[in-house]
One Martini backbone bead per residue (centre of mass of N, CA, C, O) as a GRO file, in nm:
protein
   89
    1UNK     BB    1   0.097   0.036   0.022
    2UNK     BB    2   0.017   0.364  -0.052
    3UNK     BB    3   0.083   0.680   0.117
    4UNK     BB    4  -0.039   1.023   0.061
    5UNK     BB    5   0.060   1.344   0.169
    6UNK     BB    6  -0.181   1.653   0.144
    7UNK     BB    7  -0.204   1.933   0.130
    8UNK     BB    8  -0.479   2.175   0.162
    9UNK     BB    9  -0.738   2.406   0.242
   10UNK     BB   10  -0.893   2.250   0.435
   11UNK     BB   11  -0.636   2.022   0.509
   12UNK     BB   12  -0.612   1.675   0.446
   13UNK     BB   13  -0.468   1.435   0.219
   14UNK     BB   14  -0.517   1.100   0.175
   15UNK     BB   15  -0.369   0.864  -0.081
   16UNK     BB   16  -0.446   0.473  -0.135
   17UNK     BB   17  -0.253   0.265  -0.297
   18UNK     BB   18  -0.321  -0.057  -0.385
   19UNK     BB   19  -0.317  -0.235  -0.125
   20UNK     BB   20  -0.643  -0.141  -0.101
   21UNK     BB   21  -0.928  -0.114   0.159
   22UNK     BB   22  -1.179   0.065   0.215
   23UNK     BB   23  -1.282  -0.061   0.486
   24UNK     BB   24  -1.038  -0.021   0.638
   25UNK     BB   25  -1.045   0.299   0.652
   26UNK     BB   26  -1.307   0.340   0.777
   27UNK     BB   27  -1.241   0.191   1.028
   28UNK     BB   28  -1.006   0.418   1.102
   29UNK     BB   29  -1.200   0.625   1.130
   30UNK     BB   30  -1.384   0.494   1.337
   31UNK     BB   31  -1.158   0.474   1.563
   32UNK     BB   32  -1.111   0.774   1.574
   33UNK     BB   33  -1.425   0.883   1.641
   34UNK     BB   34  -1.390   0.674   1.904
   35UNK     BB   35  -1.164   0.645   2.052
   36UNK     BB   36  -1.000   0.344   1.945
   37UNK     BB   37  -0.732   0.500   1.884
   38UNK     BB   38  -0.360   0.609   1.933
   39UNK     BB   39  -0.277   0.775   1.639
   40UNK     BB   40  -0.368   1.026   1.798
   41UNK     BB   41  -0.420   1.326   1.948
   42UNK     BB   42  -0.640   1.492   2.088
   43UNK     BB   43  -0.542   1.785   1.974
   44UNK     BB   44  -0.590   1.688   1.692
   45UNK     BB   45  -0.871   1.554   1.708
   46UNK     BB   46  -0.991   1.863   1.707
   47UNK     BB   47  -0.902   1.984   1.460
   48UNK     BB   48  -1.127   1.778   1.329
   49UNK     BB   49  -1.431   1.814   1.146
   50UNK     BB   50  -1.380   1.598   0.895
   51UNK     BB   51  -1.432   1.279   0.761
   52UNK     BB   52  -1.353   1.135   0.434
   53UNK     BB   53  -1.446   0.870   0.232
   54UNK     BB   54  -1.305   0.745  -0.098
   55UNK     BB   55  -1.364   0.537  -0.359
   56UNK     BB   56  -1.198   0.253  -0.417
   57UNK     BB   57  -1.028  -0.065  -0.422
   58UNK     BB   58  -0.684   0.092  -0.475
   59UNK     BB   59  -0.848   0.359  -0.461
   60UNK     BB   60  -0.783   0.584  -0.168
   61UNK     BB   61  -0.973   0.844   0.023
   62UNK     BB   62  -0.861   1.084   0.242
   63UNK     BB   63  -1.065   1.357   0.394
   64UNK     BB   64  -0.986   1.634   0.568
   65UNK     BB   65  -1.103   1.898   0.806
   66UNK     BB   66  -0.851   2.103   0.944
   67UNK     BB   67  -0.598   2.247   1.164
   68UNK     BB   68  -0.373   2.026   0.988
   69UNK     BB   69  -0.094   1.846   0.916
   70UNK     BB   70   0.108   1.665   0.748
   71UNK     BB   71   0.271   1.529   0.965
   72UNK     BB   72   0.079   1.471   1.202
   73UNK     BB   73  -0.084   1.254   0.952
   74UNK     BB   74   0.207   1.087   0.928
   75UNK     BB   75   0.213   1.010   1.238
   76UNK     BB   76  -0.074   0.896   1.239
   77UNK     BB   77  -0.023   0.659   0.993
   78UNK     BB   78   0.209   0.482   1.148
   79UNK     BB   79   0.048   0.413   1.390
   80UNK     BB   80  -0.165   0.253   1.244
   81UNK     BB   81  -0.294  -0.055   1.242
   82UNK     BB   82  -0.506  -0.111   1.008
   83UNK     BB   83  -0.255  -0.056   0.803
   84UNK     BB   84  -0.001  -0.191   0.972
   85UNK     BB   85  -0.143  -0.419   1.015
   86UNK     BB   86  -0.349  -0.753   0.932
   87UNK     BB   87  -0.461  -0.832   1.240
   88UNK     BB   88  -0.602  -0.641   1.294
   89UNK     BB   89  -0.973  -0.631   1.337
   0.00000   0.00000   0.00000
């Protein structure tokens, strides 16, 4: 899986192409809204105010919307269990 994160002007895009399954993203969303995972700091996720999945299988984007960093979400995206283990959820 490759995965590329852009700012834009409304917050960061992260591109996830290859082995992606949209279903494992909308997980990792949903992980994060519910605060069941630990790949961001709460002060980060304060910042975002709307997490949108996008795409299909092999070509998946999220988008963020909040003043964060590019930096940020590629720091919890290293965190991420989701994208980074197999054996996750």
């Amino acid at each position: 899986m490759n995965k590329n994160v852009f700012k834009t002007g409304e917050g960061v895009k992260i591109s996830f192409t290859g082995a992606v399954e949209k279903q494992n993203i909308v997980k990792m969303v949903e992980n994060c809204a519910t605060g069941s995972c630990e790949c961001m700091s709460d002060e980060t996720k304060a910042k975002i105010s709307n997490m949108e999945v996008t795409g299909v299988d092999g070509q998946v984007n999220l988008n963020l919307t909040g003043d964060v960093s590019k930096e940020e979400i590629e720091a919890a995206l290293a965190k991420s269990k989701v994208i980074n283990d197999d054996k996750c959820c």
